[in-house]
Structures are given as C-alpha cells and as structure tokens.
C-alpha positions as a Markdown table, in Angstrom:
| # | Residue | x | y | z |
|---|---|---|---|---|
| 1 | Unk | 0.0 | 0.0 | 0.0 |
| 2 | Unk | 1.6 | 3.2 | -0.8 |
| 3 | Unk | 2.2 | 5.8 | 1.5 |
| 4 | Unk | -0.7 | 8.0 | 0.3 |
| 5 | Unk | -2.9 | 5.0 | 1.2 |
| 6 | Unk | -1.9 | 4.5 | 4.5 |
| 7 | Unk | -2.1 | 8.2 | 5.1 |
| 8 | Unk | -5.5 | 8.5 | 4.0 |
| 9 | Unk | -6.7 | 5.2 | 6.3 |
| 10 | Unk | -5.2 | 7.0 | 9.0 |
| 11 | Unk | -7.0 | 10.0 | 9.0 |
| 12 | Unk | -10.1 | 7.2 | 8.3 |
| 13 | Unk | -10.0 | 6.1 | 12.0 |
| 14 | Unk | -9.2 | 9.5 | 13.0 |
| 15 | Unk | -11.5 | 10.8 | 11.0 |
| 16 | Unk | -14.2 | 8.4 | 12.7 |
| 17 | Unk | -13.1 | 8.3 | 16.5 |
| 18 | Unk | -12.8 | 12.2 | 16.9 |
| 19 | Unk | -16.5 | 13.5 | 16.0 |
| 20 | Unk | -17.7 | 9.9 | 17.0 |
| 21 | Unk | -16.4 | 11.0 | 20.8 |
| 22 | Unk | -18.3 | 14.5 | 21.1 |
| 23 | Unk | -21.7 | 12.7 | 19.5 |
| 24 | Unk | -21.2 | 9.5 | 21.5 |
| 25 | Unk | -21.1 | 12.1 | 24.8 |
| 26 | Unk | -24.2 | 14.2 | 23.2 |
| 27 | Unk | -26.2 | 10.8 | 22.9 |
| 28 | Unk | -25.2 | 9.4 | 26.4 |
| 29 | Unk | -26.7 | 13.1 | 27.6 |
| 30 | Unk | -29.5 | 13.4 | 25.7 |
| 31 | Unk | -30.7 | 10.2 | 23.6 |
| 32 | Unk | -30.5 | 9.6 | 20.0 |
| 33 | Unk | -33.5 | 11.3 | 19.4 |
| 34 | Unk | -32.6 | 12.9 | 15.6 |
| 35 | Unk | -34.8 | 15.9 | 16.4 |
| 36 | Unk | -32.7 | 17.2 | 19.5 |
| 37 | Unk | -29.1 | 16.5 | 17.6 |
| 38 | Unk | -30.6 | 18.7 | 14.7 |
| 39 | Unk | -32.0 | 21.4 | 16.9 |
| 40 | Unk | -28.7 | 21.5 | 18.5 |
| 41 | Unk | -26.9 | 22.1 | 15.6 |
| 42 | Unk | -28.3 | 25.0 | 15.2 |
| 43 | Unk | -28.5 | 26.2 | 19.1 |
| 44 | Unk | -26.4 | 29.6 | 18.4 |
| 45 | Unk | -25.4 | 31.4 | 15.1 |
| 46 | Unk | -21.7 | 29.9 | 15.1 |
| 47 | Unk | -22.9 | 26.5 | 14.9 |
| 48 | Unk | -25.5 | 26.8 | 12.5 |
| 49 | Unk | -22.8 | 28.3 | 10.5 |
| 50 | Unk | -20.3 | 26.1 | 10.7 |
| 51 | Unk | -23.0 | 23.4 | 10.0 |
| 52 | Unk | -24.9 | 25.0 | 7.1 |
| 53 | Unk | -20.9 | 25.2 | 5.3 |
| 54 | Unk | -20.3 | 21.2 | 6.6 |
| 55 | Unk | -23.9 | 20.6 | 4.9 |
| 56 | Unk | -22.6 | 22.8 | 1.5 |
| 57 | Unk | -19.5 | 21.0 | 1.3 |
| 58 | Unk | -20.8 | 17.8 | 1.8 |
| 59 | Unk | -23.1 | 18.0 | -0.6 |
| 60 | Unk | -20.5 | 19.5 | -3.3 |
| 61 | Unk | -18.2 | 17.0 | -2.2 |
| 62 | Unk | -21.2 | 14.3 | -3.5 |
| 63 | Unk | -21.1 | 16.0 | -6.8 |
| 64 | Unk | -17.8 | 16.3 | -7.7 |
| 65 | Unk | -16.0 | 12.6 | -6.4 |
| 66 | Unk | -19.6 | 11.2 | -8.3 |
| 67 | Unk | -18.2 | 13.0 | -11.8 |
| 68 | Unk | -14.4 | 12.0 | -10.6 |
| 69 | Unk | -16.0 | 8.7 | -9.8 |
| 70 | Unk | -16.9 | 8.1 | -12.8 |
| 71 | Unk | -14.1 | 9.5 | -14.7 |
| 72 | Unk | -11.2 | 7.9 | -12.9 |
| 73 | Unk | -13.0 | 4.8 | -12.7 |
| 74 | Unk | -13.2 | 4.2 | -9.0 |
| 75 | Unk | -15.6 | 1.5 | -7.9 |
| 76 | Unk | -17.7 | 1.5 | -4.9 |
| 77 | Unk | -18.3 | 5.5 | -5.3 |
| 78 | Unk | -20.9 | 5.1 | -3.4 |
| 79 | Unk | -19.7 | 4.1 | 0.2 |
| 80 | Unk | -19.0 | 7.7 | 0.9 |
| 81 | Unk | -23.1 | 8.7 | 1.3 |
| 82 | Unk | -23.3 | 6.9 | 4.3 |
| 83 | Unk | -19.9 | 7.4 | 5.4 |
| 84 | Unk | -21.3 | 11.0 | 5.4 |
| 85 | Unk | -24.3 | 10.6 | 6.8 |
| 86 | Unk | -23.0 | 8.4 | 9.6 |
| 87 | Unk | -20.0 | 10.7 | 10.3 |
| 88 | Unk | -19.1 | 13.4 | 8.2 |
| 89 | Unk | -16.8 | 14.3 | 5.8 |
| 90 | Unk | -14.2 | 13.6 | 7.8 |
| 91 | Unk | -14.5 | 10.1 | 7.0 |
| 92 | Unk | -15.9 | 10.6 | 3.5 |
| 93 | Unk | -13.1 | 12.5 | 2.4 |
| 94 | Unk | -10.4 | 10.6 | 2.8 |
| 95 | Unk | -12.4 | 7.4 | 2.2 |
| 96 | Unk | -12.9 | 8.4 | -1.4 |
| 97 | Unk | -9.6 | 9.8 | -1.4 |
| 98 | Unk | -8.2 | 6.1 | -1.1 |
| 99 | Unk | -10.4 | 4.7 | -3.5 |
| 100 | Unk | -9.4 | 7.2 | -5.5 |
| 101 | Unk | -5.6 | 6.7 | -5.2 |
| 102 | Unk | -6.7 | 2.4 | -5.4 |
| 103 | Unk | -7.7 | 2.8 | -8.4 |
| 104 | Unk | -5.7 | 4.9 | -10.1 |
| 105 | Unk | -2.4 | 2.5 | -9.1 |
| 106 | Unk | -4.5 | -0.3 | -10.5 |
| 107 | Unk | -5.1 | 1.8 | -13.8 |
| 108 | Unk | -1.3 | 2.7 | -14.3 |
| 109 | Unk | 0.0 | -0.8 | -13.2 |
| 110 | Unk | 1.0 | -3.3 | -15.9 |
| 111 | Unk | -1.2 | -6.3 | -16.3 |
C-alpha cells in the first residue's frame, strides 16, 4: 500500500473516532432522538454556520467525487453517502480519497 494509502486510512480512524467521541457524549446526555441533535446544531449562530458550510460542502463534495467517480473509474463510489451521513466528511473524504488513489495505481500498473 503506498504511502498515500496509508495516510488516507489513518486519518479514516481519526477521521471516525474524533467527531464519534463529542456525538457519543451528546447521545449518552440526551438520547438519540434525531430531532434534538438537529436542533442542536443550530443552538447559536456559530454553529448553524459552521454546520450550514459542513452541509454545503458535503453535498459539493457528493457532486464532484460522483463526476471523478466516474471519470477515474473508481468503484464502490458510493460508500462515501453513508460514510457522510453516519460521520461526516471527515471520514468521507479521505475514504474516497483512497479509492481514488486504489484505483488509479491499479489503472497505471501493468497487467
């Protein structure tokens, strides 16, 4: 695995572990009701903006590595909606990022 790779699954578990820590502690205080983590979210104008951006990006982030996707020819595309939606871009990103780079070594390497 090249060093890009490894990089990219580290900042995977990182990616996971950090924001899954501050929800795990929101949930333990007050359930896993959906409605009281979304109203949260927006519980003071610097976290609604720092959301609403996380929600933008997220959703360019969809657009584009579908078109890469596609382009580049990097299968299983699709794992990063519910990496998203379960944490965040933070595992998304560097999720598709290792596809990315996966595929590309296997579209440069001799057969």
């Amino acid at each position: 695995m090249s060093g890009s790779r490894v990089f990219y699954v580290a900042m995977m578990v990182v990616g996971t572990v950090l924001p899954w820590y501050f929800f795990s502690g929101f949930i333990a205080e007050n359930g896993a009701g959906v409605a009281g983590f979304v109203g949260s979210m927006y519980v003071n104008g610097a976290a609604g903006g720092a959301v609403t951006d996380l929600f933008i990006s997220a959703f360019v982030f969809w657009v584009w590595s579908y078109g890469d996707a596609k382009r580049t020819g990097v299968a299983n595309w699709w794992l990063v909606l519910p990496a998203t939606l379960a944490v965040g871009l933070s595992l998304a990103l560097p999720l598709y990022l290792w596809l990315r780079v996966g595929a590309l070594d296997r579209a440069s390497s001799p057969t």
